[in-house]
TORMI-699469 format. One record per residue (C-alpha): residue number from 1; x, y negated, z. Coordinates in steps of 0.25 Angstrom, whole numbers. Layout:
REM residues N
 seq     X     Y     Z
 NUM     X     Y     Z
...
***
This chain:
REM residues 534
 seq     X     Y     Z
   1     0     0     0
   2     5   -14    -3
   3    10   -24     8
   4    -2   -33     2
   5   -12   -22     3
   6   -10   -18    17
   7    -8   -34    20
   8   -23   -35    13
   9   -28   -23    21
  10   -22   -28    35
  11   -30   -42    32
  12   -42   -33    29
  13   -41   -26    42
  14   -38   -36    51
  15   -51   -45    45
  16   -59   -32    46
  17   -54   -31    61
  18   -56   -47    64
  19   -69   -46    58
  20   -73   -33    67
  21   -68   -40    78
  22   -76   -53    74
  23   -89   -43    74
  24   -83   -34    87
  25   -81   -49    95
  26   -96   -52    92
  27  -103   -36    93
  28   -96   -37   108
  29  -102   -49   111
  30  -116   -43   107
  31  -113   -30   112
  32  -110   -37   126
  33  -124   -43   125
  34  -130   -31   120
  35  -124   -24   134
  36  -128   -36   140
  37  -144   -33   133
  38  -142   -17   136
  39  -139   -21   152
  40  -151   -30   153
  41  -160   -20   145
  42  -154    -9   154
  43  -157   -17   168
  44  -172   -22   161
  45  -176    -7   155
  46  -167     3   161
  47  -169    17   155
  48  -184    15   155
  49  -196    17   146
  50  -195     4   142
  51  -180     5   139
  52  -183    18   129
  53  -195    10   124
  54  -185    -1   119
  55  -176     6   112
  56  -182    17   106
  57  -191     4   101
  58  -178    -4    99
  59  -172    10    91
  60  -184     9    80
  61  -181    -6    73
  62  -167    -6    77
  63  -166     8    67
  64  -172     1    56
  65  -162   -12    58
  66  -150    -1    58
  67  -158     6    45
  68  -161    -7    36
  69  -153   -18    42
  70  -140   -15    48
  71  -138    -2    43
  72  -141     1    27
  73  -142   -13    25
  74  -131   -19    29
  75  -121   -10    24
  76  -126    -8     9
  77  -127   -24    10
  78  -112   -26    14
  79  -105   -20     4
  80  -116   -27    -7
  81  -115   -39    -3
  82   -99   -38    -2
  83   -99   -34   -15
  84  -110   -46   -20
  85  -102   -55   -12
  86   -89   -51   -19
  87   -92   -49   -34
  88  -107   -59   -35
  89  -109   -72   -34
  90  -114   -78   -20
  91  -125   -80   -27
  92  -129   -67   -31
  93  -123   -63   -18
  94  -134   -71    -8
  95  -144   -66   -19
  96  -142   -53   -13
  97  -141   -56     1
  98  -154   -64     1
  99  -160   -51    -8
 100  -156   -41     3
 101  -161   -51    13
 102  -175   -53     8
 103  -177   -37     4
 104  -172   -32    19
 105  -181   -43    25
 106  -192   -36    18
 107  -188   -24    20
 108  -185   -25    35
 109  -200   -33    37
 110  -207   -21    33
 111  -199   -11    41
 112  -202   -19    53
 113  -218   -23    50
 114  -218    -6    47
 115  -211    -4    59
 116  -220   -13    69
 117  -232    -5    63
 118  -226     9    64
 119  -220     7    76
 120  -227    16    85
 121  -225    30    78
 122  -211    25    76
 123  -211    26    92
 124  -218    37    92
 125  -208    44    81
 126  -195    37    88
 127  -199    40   103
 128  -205    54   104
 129  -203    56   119
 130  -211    43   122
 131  -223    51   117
 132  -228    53   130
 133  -227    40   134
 134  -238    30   127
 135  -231    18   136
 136  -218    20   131
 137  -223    22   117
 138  -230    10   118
 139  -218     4   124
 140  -208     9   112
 141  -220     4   103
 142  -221   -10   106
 143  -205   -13   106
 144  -203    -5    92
 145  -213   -16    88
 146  -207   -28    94
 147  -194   -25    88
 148  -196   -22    74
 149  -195   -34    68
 150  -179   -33    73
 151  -177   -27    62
 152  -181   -38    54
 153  -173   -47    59
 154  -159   -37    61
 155  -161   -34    46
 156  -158   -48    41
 157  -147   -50    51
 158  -143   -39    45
 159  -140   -43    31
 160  -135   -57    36
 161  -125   -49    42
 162  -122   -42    30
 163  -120   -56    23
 164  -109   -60    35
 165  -103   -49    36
 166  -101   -46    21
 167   -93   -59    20
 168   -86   -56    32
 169   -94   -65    42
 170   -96   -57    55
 171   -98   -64    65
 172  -110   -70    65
 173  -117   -55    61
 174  -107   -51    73
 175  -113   -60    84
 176  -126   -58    79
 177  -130   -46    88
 178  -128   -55    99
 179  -140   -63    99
 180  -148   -50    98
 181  -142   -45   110
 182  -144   -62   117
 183  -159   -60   112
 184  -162   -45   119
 185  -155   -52   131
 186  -163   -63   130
 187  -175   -57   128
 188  -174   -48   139
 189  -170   -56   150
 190  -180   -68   146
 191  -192   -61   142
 192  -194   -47   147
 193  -195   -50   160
 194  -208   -58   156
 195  -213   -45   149
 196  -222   -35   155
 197  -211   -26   147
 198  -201   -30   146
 199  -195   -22   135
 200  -203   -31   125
 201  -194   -43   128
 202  -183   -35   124
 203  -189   -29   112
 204  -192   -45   108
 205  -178   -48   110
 206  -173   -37   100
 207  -181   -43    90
 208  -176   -59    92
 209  -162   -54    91
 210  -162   -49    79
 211  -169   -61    75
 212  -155   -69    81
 213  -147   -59    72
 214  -155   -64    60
 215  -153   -77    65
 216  -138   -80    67
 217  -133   -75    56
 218  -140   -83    47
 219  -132   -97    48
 220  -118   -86    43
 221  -125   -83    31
 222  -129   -97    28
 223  -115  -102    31
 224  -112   -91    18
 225  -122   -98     9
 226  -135   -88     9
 227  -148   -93    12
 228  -158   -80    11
 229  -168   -82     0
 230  -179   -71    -1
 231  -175   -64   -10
 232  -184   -51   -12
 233  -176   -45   -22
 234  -174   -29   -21
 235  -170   -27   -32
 236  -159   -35   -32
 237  -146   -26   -39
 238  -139   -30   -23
 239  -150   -26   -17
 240  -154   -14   -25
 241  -139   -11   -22
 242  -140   -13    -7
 243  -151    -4    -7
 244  -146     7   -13
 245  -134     7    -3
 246  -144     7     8
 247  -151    19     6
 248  -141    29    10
 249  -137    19    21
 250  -150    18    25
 251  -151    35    26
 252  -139    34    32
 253  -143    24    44
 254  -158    31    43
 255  -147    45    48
 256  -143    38    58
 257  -156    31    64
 258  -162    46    64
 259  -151    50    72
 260  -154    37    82
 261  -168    40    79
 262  -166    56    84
 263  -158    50    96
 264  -169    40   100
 265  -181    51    98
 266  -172    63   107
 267  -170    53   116
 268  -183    47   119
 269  -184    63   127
 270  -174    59   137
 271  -178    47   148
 272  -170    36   145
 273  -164    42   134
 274  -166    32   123
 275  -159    23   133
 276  -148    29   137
 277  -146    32   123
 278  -146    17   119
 279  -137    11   129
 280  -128    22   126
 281  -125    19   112
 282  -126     4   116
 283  -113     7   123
 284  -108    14   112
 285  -113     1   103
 286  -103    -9   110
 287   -90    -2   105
 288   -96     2    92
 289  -101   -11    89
 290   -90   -19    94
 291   -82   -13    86
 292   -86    -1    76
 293   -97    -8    70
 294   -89   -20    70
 295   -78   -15    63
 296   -88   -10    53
 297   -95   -21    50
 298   -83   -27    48
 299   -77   -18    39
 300   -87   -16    30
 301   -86   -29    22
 302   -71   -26    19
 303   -74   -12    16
 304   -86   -17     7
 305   -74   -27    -1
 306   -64   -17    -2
 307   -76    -6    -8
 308   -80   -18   -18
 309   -66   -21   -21
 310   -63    -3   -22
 311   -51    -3   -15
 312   -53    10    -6
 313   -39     8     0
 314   -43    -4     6
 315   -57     0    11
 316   -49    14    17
 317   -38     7    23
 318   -51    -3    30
 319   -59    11    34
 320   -46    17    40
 321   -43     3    48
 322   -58     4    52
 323   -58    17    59
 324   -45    13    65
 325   -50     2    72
 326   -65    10    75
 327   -54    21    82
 328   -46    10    90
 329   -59     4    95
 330   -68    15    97
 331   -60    24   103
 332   -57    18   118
 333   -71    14   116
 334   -77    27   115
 335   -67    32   127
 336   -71    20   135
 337   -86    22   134
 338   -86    37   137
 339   -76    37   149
 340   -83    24   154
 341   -99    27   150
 342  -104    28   165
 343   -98    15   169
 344  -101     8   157
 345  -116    12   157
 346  -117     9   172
 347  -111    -3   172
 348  -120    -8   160
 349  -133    -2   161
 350  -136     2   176
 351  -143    -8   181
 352  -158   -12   183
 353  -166    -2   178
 354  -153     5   172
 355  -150    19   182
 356  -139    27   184
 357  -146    37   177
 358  -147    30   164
 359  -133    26   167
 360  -130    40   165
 361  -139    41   154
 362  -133    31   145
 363  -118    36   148
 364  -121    50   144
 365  -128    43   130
 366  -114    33   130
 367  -106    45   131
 368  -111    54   119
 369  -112    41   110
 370   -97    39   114
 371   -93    50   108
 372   -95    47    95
 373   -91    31    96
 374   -79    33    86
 375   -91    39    76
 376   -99    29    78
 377   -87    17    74
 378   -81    25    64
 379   -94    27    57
 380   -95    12    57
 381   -82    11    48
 382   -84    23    40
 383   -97    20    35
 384   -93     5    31
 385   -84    11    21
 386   -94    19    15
 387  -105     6    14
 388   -93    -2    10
 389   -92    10    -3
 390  -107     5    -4
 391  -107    21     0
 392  -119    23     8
 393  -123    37     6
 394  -112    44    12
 395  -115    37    26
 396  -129    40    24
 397  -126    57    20
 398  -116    58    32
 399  -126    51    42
 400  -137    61    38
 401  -128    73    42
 402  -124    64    56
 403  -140    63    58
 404  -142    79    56
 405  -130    80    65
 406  -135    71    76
 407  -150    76    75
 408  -146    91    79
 409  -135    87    90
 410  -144    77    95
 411  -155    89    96
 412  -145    98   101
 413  -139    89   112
 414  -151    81   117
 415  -153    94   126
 416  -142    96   134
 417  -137    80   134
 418  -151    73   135
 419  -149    59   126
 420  -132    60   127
 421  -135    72   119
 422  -142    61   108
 423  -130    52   108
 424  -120    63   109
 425  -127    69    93
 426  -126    53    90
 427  -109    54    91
 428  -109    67    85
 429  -115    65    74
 430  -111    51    71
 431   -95    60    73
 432  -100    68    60
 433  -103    56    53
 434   -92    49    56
 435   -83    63    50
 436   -92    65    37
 437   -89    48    34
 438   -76    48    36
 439   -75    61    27
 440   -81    56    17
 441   -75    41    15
 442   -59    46    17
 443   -64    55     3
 444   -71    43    -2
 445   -59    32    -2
 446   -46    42    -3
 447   -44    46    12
 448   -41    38    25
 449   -28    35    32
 450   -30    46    43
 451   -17    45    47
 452   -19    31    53
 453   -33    33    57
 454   -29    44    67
 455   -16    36    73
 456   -26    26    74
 457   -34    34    81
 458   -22    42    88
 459   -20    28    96
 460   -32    25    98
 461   -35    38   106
 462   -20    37   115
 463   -25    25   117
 464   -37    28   125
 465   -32    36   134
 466   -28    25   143
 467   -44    21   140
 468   -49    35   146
 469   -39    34   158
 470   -45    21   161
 471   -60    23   158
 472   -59    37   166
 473   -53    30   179
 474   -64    17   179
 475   -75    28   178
 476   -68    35   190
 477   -68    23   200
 478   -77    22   212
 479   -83    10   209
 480   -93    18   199
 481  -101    26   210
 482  -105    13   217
 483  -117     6   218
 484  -120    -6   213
 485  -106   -13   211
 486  -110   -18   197
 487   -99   -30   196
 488   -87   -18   200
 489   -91    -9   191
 490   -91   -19   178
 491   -78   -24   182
 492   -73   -10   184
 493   -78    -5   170
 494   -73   -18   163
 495   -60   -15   168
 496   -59     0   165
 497   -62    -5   149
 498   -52   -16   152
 499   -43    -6   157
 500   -45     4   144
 501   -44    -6   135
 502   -31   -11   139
 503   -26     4   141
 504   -30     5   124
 505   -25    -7   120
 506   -12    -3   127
 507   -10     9   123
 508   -14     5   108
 509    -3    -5   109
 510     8     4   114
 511     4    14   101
 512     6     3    92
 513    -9     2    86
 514   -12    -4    72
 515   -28    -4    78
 516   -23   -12    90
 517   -13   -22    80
 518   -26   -26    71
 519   -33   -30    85
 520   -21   -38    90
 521   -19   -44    77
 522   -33   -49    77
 523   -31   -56    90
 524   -19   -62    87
 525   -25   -70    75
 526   -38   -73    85
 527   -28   -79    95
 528   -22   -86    84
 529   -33   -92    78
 530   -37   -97    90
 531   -24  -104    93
 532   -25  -110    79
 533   -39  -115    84
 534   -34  -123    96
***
């Protein structure tokens, strides 16, 4: 390789890296505020039938926002868009976004008028151990109703985020998951306690949040030059094309809502189930959006440019440093979370209504779902090469043998694990997927550098044994069989993850990491440029 290619591909991955680190910055802060949401819902709901109620309601439009909006739509639009944006003019270019705009609007409208009238045999279908309970039906009824027009509103955030991120403005998509998270909190401290139940305040929040993502992204696009026009134009060859790419897609992410959906169903058998099941996989959530869909989102618009322009050395070489940095990551992550899962739950949800039997609910759910964490990242990264190919079929093929996978295990482990046993078929099968991907994209651009992958990865695991050592001696300590003692344990837990992370970095340093020098270097320009400010 030439001094001016590994030059152009070192800018490339350090841009790819800023800008992961850009979206990471902002999916904390509103990770933060949705742990500050999920505490306040804990304390307000516990593990009660109003809590089940919730998200098994929350579950229904949320699906669909994963099916049409965030999911098939936005990665067939990406790599269209990208490639409108490249080889059209802009005007040609904000004909097709305002195209796609107006035929989703209309499209997403419909769902949610459908889904508004429709919404009790959804209930019924989704819910089947609430059969015997009419109040919690009715319950389960009302939200799915209150919260369908969510979808509406998510959906065009959705393609405004597409727009920004396609042109390689994240930050405002970044931040906007914030204000969904202020508005729930909002919503819940100020109104429910007014509400007979209230759940309902809550559920009304969900719905003015995603109204706020809509919102804050709007003044971004502007800035670029596009005002949306409606534009009802399915036809449209961009359209027609965005389409096409979302059908497997949309198979694909319909696998994977029948294996949420399966979850969901299983669960509703087990009390508290749904919930501990949520707030499970809310933990899992924080590292895995900080950082693997972050890294994602991210990459895909590079991939995307290096697809248009055919140069599969490049988009390899990005793929391998991806997976690199997902392993450098997600690693102590995954390590931290199951050594530390009782502590972390406790410290986080038990409160209020919250009880050290959920507490232990929850972890056994955190527990399963950690063990897949790597497949969960690595997915993210792997299937972004494929949607930057404007390949969506093979996601889609390999995702319908995961959902086959995850429907047996899940029926197979439910009875001796409870609702762990749902999560634990989760990882598993999203282990498979992760394989069968990876198989098929080193045939598709020529192989991978293995060879650096698994140093990579080599470090990365020496380098958590200091993590281990140090989450095994925190959970250990007296301090977790007392009562009370709130302000103790957080400082306790805060500086056993301190304590970890400091042992990583170390030991990351001492083996000379290239993961660990892309991070450095990163700072080093943000410190610079600061100084450059003042």
């Amino acid at each position: 390789m030439s001094t001016a290619s590994h030059s152009s591909n070192a800018n490339e991955h350090r841009s790819i890296a800023k800008a992961a680190g850009l979206i990471g910055a902002a999916t904390l802060s509103s990770r933060i505020l949705g742990l500050v949401r999920d505490v306040i819902l804990a304390r307000l709901l516990g593990a009660t039938m109003a809590a089940d109620a919730f998200f098994i309601a929350y579950r229904v439009p949320n699906m669909f926002r994963e099916l049409l909006a965030e999911g098939s739509m936005a990665s067939a639009f990406i790599p269209v868009f990208t490639e409108y944006h490249a080889r059209r003019s802009k005007r040609e270019t904000w004909e097709l976004a305002s195209a796609v705009f107006t035929t989703l609007l209309s499209l997403v409208t419909v769902t949610a008028v459908i889904g508004v009238i429709v919404a009790p045999t959804i209930v019924w279908m989704l819910a089947p151990g609430f059969h015997e309970d009419s109040e919690r039906i009715t319950l389960t009824t009302t939200l799915t109703r209150i919260m369908f027009p969510y979808l509406i509103f998510v959906s065009l955030a959705a393609v405004t985020m597409g727009i920004l991120n396609s042109l390689r403005a994240f930050a405002a998509p970044a931040f906007a998951p914030v204000l969904f998270n202020v508005c729930i909190i909002a919503f819940a401290l100020v109104l429910s306690p007014s509400l007979e139940e209230p759940v309902m305040g809550v559920a009304v929040g969900v719905v003015v949040g995603g109204l706020a993502q809509f919102v804050v992204q709007l003044p971004g696009v502007q800035r670029r030059g596009l005002l949306f026009q409606w534009l009802f134009n399915p036809g449209h060859p961009g359209v027609r094309k965005i389409g096409w790419l979302m059908v497997p897609s949309l198979l694909g992410l319909s696998v994977t809502q029948i294996n949420v959906t399966v979850s969901t169903i299983l669960a509703s058998y087990f009390p508290g189930g749904p919930t501990y099941l949520f707030y499970g996989m809310r933990l899992i959530q924080f590292p895995l959006g900080i950082f693997g869909v972050a890294l994602a989102t991210a990459i895909l618009p590079a991939l995307s440019e290096q697809a248009s322009r055919r140069d599969v050395n490049e988009l390899r070489e990005t793929v391998g440093f991806g997976l690199r940095m997902i392993g450098f990551i997600i690693l102590p992550a995954m390590v931290g979370l199951i050594a530390l899962r009782r502590p972390i739950v406790h410290v986080v949800f038990e409160h209020g209504a919250f009880s050290p039997a959920d507490t232990q609910g929850t972890a056994a759910a955190l527990l399963a779902y950690a063990v897949g964490l790597w497949a969960f990242a690595g997915t993210r990264v792997i299937v972004a090469a494929f949607y930057a190919l404007q390949d969506t079929k093979t996601p889609a093929v390999t995702a319908v043998m995961a959902m086959l996978i995850n429907v047996g295990l899940a029926v197979l482990l439910m009875k001796p694990f409870a609702h762990a046993g749902l999560a634990l078929a989760t990882a598993l099968s999203a282990m498979v997927n992760v394989g069968a991907l990876m198989t098929v994209l080193t045939r598709r651009v020529g192989g991978m550098d293995w060879r650096g992958l698994c140093r990579s990865l080599g470090r990365a695991g020496l380098a958590t044994i200091p993590v281990v050592l140090a989450c095994l001696w925190i959970d250990g300590l007296a301090v977790w069989r007392q009562e009370e003692e709130w302000v103790a344990k957080s400082i306790t837990l805060a500086a056993g993850i301190g304590l970890s992370l400091t042992g990583y970095i170390g030991t990351q340093a001492l083996l000379r990491s290239e993961e660990l020098d892309v991070v450095w270097k990163l700072v080093q320009d943000k410190i610079t440029q600061n100084r450059q400010k003042t």
